[in-house]
N, C-alpha and C positions, 0 to 999 in steps of 0.2 A: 504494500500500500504506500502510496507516495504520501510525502509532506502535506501536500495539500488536503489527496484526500482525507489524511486522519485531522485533518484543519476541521475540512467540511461534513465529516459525520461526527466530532468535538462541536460542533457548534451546532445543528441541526438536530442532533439527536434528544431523544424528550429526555425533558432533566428529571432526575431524580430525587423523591421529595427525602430532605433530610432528619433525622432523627427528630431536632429542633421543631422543622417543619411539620412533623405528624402530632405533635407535641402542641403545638401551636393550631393546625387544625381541629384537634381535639378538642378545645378549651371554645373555639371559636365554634362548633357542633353544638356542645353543653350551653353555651349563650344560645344560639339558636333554640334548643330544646326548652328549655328554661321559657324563653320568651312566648312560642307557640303553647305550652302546658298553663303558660298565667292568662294569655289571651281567651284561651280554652277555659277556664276555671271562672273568669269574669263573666265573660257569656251567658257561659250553662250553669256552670255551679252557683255562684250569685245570683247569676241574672241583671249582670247593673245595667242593661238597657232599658229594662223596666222600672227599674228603682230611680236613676238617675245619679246618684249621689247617696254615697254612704261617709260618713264622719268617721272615724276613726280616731284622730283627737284634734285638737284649736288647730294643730299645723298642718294635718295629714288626711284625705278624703279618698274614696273611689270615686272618680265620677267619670263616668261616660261620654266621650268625644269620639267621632268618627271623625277621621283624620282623613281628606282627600286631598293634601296637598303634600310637599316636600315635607321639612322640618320645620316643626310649632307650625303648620297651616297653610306655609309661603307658598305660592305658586299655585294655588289651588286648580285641581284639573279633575273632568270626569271623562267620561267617552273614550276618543280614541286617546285625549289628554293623558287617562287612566294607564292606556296601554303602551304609549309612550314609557311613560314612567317606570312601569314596573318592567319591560322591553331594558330600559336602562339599566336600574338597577340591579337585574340577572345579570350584565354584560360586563359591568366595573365588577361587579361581586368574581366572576368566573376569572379577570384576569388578578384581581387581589388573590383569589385562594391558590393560581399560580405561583402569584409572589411566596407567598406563605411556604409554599412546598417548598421552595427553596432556599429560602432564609436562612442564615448562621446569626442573625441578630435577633435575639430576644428580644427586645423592646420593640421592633422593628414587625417580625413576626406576630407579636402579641395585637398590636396596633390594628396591623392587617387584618387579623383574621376576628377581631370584635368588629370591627366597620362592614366586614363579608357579612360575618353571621346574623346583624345587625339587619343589613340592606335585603339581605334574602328574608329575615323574617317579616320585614316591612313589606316586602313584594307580594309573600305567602297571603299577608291580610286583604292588598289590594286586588289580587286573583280571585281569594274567597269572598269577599266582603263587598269590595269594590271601595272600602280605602282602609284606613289603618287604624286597630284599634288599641285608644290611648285611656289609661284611665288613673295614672301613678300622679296624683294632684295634691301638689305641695306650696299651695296658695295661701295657705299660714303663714309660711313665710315670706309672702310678696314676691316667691316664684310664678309668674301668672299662665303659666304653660301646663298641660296636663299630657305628659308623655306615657312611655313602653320600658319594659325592659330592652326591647331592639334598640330605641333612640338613648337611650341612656349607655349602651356599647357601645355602638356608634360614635358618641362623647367621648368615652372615653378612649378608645381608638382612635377618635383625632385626636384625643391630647396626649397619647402616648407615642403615637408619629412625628406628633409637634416636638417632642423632647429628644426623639431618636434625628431628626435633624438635626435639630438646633443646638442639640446641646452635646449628646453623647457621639454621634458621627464625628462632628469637629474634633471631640478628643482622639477619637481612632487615627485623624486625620493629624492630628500635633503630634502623634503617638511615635505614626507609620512613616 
């Protein structure tokens, strides 16, 4: 096999997901599961569509919002809008859980694959639902948003990207 070719089957060939990487898929599955099991349980087991609103204490509520837009509402779309969206959201999800298999960075990894697990369970609600169900409402505190456990992965998967740029990549980069 000449230089090249072992170039060109090095570099074409499907990568292989890493220890880290299965590691980090796994964690972002369990977020997923999580997330569909509590959507599931508000629904049927509660019922908070019918209720509207359960208290829990001065800071902390169930309350029932049908999400048809991005995040906290924005962009609100239904129809093909709908299909757009969740059309999206498969497609970044599919090349994040890429990344993810591939990963040597934890943080980095971890990131990815809460924002995947996240964005797929958001999609799972706008397929079934036809948009997304939020009901984690902490307007006690003058949080005036009532999210998911998806959207709250998501969060925290941007901010744990945000720190794997910003802050720990530069050190590998002072490092290397």
């Amino acid at each position: 096999m000449s230089d090249f070719q072992a170039k060109l089957k090095t570099h074409f060939a499907p990568p292989h997901t890493t220890p880290l990487g299965r590691q980090m898929l796994l964690i972002g599955l369990i977020g997923l599961i999580l997330d569909q099991i509590s959507k599931n349980w508000i629904l049927y087991g509660l019922q908070l569509p019918s209720l509207g609103q359960v208290k829990i204490s001065p800071i902390f509520s169930f309350s029932m919002v049908w999400n048809k837009g991005v995040s906290f509402g924005f962009f609100h779309s239904e129809g093909i809008g709908r299909w757009l969206l969740t059309l999206f959201s498969l497609v970044v999800s599919a090349f994040l859980i890429d990344w993810v298999r591939r990963t040597n960075r934890r943080i980095l990894g971890l990131g990815l694959a809460l924002v995947a697990g996240g964005a797929i369970g958001n999609a799972i609600d706008r397929i079934i639902y036809g948009g997304v169900v939020d009901f984690l409402d902490f307007s006690g505190l003058g949080f005036p948003w009532v999210f998911n456990i998806a959207d709250a992965a998501i969060n925290i998967g941007v901010a744990l990207l945000f720190i794997d740029v910003f802050f720990l990549n530069r050190e590998e980069s002072k490092q290397g």
